[in-house]
N, C-alpha and C positions, 0 to 999 in steps of 0.2 A: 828666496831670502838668502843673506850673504854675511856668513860672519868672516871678521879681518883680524887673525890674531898679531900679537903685539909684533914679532919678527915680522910679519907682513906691513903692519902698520910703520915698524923703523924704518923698512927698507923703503918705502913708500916717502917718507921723510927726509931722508937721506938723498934720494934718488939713485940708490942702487940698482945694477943690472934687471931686478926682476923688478924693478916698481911697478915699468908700466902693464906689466900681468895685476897688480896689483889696482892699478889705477882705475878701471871697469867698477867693481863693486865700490869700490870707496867713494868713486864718484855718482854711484846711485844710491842716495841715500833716502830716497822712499821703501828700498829694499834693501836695507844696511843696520844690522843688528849689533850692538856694541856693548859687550859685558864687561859690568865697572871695571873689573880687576886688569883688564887691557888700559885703562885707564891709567890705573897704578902704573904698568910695567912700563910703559912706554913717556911719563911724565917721570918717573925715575930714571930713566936712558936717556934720555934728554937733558935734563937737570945734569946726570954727571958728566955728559960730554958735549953740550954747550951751555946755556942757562933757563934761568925760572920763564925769561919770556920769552924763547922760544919752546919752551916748554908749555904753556900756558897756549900758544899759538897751534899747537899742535892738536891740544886737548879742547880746544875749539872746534874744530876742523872736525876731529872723532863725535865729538857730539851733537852734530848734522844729522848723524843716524838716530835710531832709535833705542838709547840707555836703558841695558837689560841689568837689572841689581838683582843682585846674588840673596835672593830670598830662602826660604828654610828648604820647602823640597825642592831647588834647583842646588843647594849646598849637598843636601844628603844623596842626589843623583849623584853630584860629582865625584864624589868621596867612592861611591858604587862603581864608576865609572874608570876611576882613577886603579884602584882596587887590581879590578878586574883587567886591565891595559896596561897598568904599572907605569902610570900618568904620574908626571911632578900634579904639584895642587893647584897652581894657575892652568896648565893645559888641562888638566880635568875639566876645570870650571868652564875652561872656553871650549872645547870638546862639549860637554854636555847642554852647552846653551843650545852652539850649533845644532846637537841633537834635537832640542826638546820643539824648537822652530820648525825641524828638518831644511833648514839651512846648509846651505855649501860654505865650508871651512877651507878661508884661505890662505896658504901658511907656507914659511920656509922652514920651518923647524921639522926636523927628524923624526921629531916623537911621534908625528901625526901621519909620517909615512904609510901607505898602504891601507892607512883604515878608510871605512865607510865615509863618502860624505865630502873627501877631503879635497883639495885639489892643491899638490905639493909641486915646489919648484926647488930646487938642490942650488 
């Protein structure tokens, strides 16, 4: 299983340098887990730096996969999760989904460097 957090999923959008690392998992999405709050971040990026329909286009595209909602005890993981790694609260959330799956976390953000699970591109 493969989660894509939301810098993965921008750069992917974008077609930045690392998309096509990115492009594998996105593109199999029988095994492509997508927790709402990536939903949020990356229809908020979109919206301010082009607009609602390519916003809307994108949030399509994400929910190919399989829309993991941020239910009680995946919230209080995160918060544990966050805690203990000194996570902002969206990488918590997407951090701990990956975990609860045992899914590969695929990410350019920093925060996620070196942990478990992760597979990071700088």
């Amino acid at each position: 299983m493969n989660v894509v957090d939301s810098s993965a999923w921008i750069a992917f959008f974008k077609d930045e340098p690392h998309a096509e690392k990115f492009a594998g998992p996105i593109s199999n999405t029988n095994k492509l887990l997508v927790p709402s709050i990536t939903l949020t971040g990356v229809f908020k990026f979109i919206c301010r730096h082009q607009d609602g329909y390519h916003a809307l286009a994108a949030i399509s595209q994400m929910k190919k996969g399989l829309l993991v909602p941020l239910e009680s005890n995946l919230a209080v993981t995160a918060a544990e999760i966050g805690l203990k790694l000194q996570l902002p609260l969206a990488d918590s959330i997407i951090y701990a989904t990956a975990r609860k799956f045992d899914a590969v976390l695929w990410t350019q953000d920093v925060d996620f460097k070196n942990l478990p699970g992760v597979e990071y591109f700088r």
